[in-house]
NUDREN-329004 format. One record per residue (C-alpha): x negated, y negated, z; residue number from 1. Coordinates in nm, 3 decimals. Last residue first. Layout:
// residues N
<atom px="X" py="Y" pz="Z" seq="NUM"/>
...
// end
This chain:
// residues 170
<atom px="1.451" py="2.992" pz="-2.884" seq="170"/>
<atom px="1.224" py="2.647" pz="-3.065" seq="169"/>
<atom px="1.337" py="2.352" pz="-2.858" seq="168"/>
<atom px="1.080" py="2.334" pz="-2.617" seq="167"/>
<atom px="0.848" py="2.390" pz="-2.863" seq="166"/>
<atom px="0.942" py="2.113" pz="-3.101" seq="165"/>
<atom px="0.952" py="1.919" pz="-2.766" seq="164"/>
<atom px="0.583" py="1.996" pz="-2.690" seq="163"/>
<atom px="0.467" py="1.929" pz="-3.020" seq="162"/>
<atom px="0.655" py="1.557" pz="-2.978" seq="161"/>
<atom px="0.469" py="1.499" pz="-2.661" seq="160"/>
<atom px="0.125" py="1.579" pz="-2.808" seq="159"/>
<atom px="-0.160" py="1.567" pz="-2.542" seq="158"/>
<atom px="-0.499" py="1.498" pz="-2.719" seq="157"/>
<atom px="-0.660" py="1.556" pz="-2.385" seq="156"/>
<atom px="-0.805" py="1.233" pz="-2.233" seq="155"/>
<atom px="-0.608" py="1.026" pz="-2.400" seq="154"/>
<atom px="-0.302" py="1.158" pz="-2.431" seq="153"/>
<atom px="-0.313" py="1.305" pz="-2.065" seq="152"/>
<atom px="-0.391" py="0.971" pz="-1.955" seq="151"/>
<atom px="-0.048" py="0.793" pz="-2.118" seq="150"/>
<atom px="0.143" py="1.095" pz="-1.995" seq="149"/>
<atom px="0.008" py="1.045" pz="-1.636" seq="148"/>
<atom px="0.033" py="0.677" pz="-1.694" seq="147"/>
<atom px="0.414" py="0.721" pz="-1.783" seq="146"/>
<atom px="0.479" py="0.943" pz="-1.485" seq="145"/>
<atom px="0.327" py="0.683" pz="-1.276" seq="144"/>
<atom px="0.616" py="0.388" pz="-1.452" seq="143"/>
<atom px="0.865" py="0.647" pz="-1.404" seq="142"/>
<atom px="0.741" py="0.725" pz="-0.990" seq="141"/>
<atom px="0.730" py="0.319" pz="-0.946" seq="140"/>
<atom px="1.051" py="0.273" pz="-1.090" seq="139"/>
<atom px="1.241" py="0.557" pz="-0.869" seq="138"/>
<atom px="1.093" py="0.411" pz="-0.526" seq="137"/>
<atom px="1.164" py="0.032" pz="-0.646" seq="136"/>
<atom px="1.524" py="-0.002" pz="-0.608" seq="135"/>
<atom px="1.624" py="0.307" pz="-0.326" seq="134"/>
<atom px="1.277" py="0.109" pz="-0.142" seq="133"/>
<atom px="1.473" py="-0.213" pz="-0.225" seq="132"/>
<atom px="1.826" py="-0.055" pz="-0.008" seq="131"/>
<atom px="1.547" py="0.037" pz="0.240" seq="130"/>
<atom px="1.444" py="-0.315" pz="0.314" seq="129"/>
<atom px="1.757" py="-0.462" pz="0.306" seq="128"/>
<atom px="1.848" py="-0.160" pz="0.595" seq="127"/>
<atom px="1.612" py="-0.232" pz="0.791" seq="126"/>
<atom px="1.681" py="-0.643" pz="0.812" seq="125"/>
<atom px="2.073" py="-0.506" pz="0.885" seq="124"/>
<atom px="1.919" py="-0.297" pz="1.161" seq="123"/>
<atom px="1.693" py="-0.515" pz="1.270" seq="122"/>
<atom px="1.929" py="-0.872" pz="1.319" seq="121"/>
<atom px="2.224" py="-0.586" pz="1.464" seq="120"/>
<atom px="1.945" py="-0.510" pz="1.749" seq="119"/>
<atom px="1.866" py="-0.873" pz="1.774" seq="118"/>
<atom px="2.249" py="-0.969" pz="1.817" seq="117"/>
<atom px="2.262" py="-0.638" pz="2.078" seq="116"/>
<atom px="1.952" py="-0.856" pz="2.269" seq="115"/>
<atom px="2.143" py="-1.134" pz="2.295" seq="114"/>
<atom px="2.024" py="-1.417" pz="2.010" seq="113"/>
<atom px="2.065" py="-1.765" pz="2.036" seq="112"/>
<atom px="2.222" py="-1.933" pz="1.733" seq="111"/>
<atom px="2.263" py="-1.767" pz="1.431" seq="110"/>
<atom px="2.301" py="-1.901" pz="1.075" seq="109"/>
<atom px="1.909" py="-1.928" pz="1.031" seq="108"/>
<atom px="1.860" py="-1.605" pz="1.169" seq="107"/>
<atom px="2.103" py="-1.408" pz="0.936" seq="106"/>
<atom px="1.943" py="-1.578" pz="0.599" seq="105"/>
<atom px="1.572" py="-1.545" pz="0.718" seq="104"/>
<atom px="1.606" py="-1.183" pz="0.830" seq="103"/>
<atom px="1.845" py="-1.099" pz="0.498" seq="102"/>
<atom px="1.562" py="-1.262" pz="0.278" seq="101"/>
<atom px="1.253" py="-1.118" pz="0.449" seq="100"/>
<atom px="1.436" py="-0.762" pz="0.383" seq="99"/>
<atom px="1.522" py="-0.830" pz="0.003" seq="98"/>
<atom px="1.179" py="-0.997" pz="-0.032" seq="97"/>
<atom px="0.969" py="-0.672" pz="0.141" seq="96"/>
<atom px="1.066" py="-0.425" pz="-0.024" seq="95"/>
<atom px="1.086" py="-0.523" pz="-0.391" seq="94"/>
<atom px="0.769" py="-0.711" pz="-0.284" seq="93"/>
<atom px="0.604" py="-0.406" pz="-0.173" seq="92"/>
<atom px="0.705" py="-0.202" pz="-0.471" seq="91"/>
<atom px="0.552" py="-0.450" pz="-0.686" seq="90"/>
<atom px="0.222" py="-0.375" pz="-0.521" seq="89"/>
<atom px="0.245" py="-0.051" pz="-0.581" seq="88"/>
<atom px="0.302" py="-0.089" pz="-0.914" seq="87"/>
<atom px="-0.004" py="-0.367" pz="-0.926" seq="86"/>
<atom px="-0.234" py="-0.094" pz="-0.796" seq="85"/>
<atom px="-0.136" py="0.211" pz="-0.992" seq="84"/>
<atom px="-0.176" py="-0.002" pz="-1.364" seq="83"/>
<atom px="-0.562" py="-0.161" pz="-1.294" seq="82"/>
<atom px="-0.625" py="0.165" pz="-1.146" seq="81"/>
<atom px="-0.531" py="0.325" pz="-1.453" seq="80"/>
<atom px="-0.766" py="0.156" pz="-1.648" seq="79"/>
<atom px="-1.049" py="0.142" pz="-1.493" seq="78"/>
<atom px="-1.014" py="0.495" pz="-1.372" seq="77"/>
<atom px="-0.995" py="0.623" pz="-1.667" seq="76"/>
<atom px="-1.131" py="1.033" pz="-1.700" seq="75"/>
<atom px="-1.158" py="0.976" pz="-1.288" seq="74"/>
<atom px="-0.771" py="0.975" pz="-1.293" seq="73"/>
<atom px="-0.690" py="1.238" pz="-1.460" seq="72"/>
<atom px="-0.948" py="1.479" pz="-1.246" seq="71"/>
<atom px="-0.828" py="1.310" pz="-0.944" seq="70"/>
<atom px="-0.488" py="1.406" pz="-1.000" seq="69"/>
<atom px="-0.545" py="1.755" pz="-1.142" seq="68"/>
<atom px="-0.747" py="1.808" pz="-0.815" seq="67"/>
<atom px="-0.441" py="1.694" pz="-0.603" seq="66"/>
<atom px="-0.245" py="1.909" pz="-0.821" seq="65"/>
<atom px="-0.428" py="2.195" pz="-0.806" seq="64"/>
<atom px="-0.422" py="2.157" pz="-0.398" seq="63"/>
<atom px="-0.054" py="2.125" pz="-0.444" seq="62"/>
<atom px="0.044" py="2.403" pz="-0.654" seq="61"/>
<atom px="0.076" py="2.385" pz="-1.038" seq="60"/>
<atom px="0.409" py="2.323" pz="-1.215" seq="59"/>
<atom px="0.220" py="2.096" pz="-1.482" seq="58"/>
<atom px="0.517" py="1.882" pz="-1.470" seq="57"/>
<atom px="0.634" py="1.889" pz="-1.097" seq="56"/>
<atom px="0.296" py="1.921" pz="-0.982" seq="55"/>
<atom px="0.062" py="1.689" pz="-1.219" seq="54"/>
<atom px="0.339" py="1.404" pz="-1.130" seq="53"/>
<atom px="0.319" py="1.481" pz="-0.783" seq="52"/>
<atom px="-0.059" py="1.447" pz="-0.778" seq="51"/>
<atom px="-0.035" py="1.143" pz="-0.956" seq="50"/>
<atom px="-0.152" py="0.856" pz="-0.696" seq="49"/>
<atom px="-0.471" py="1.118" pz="-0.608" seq="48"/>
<atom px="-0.735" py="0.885" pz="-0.702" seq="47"/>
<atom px="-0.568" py="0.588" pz="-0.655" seq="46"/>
<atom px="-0.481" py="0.617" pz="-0.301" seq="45"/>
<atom px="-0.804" py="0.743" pz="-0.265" seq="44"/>
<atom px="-1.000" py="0.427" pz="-0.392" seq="43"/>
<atom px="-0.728" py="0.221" pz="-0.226" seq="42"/>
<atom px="-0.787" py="0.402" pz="0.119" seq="41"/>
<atom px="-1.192" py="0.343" pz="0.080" seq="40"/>
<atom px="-1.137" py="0.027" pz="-0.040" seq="39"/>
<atom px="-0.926" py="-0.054" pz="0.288" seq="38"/>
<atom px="-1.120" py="0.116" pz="0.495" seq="37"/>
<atom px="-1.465" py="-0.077" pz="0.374" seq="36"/>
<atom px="-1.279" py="-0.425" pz="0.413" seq="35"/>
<atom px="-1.166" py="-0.292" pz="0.755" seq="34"/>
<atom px="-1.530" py="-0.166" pz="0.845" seq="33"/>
<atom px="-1.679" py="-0.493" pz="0.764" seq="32"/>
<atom px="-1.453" py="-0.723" pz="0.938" seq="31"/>
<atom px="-1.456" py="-0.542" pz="1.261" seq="30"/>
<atom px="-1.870" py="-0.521" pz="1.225" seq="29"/>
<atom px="-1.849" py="-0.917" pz="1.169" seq="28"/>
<atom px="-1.604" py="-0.994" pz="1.454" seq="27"/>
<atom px="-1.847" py="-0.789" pz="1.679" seq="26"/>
<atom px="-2.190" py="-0.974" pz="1.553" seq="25"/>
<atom px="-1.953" py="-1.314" pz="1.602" seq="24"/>
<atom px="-1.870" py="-1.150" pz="1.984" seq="23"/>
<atom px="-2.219" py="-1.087" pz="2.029" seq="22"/>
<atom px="-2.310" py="-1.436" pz="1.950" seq="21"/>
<atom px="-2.070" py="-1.599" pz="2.239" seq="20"/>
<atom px="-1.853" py="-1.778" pz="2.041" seq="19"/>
<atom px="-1.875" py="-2.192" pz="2.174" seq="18"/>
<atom px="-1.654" py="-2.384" pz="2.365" seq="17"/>
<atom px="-1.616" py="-2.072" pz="2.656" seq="16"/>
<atom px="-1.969" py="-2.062" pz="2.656" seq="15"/>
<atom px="-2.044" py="-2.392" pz="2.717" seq="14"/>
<atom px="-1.770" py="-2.440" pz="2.973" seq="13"/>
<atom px="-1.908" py="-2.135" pz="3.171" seq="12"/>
<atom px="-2.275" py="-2.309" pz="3.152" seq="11"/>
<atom px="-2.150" py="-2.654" pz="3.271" seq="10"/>
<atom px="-1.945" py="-2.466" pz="3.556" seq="9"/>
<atom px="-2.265" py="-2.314" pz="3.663" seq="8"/>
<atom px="-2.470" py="-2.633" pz="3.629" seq="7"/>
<atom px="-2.185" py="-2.746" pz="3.831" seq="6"/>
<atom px="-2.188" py="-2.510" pz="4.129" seq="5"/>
<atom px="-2.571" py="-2.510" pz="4.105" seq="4"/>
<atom px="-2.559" py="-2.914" pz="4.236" seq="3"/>
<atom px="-2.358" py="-2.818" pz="4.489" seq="2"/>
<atom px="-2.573" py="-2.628" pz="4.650" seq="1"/>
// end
């Protein structure tokens, strides 16, 4: 009897020491279908990225615009996916660094924290990160309103300076 106790207790310590395969087959799956939903939410992202763009200045609706988007952006996608993706990402930092700044500044002068001093550590780390978002929103939407011009060009033969004799003509 005792003898089955620790062949038993051998067993459990081998498994817990080493993955038990159907957790690595698990991991694997997990992996897999968050690297596909993150390509799959880049590849849209990018796809429809100038939808508002195609609204405002094509002053279309919003399913048009979503199509205009996609239509724009599958002309080039090389291209213009290689602009979208670093903007965004440069939005993130210009988020995230004034926030992780403020949160690593007011912790490292405070002690121990109540939780009203934790309260007052979010709020002030919130508000860092929206004062970058009022930074970064506005240069992200000029630097996608110059890709939609720079793809219309392209694609179309768009001539800004035709448009503004136009404009300008009563």
């Amino acid at each position: 009897m005792l003898a089955s106790i620790s062949t038993t207790v051998t067993i459990v310590d081998y498994l817990r020491r080493w993955p038990h395969p159907g957790s690595i087959v698990l991991l694997i799956l997990m992996l897999g279908l968050w690297l596909t939903s993150v390509l799959v939410g880049v590849q849209v992202y990018a796809n429809y990225v100038l939808a508002p763009q195609a609204i405002i200045l094509e002053d279309c609706g919003p399913w048009s615009g979503l199509g205009r988007s996609r239509q724009l952006m599958k002309v080039s996608s090389r291209r213009a996916f290689l602009i979208v993706i670093p903007i965004s990402a440069l939005v993130y930092l210009l988020t995230a660094i004034p926030a992780a700044l403020v949160g690593f500044v007011v912790r490292s002068r405070s002690g121990t924290f109540s939780d009203m001093d934790l309260a007052h550590i979010q709020m002030m780390v919130t508000l860092a990160a929206h004062f970058g978002l009022i930074i970064a929103l506005p240069l992200q939407y000029a630097f996608l309103t110059l890709v939609y011009y720079d793809l219309r060009i392209s694609t179309e033969g768009y001539d800004l300076e035709a448009l503004a004799q136009n404009e300008a003509l009563p």
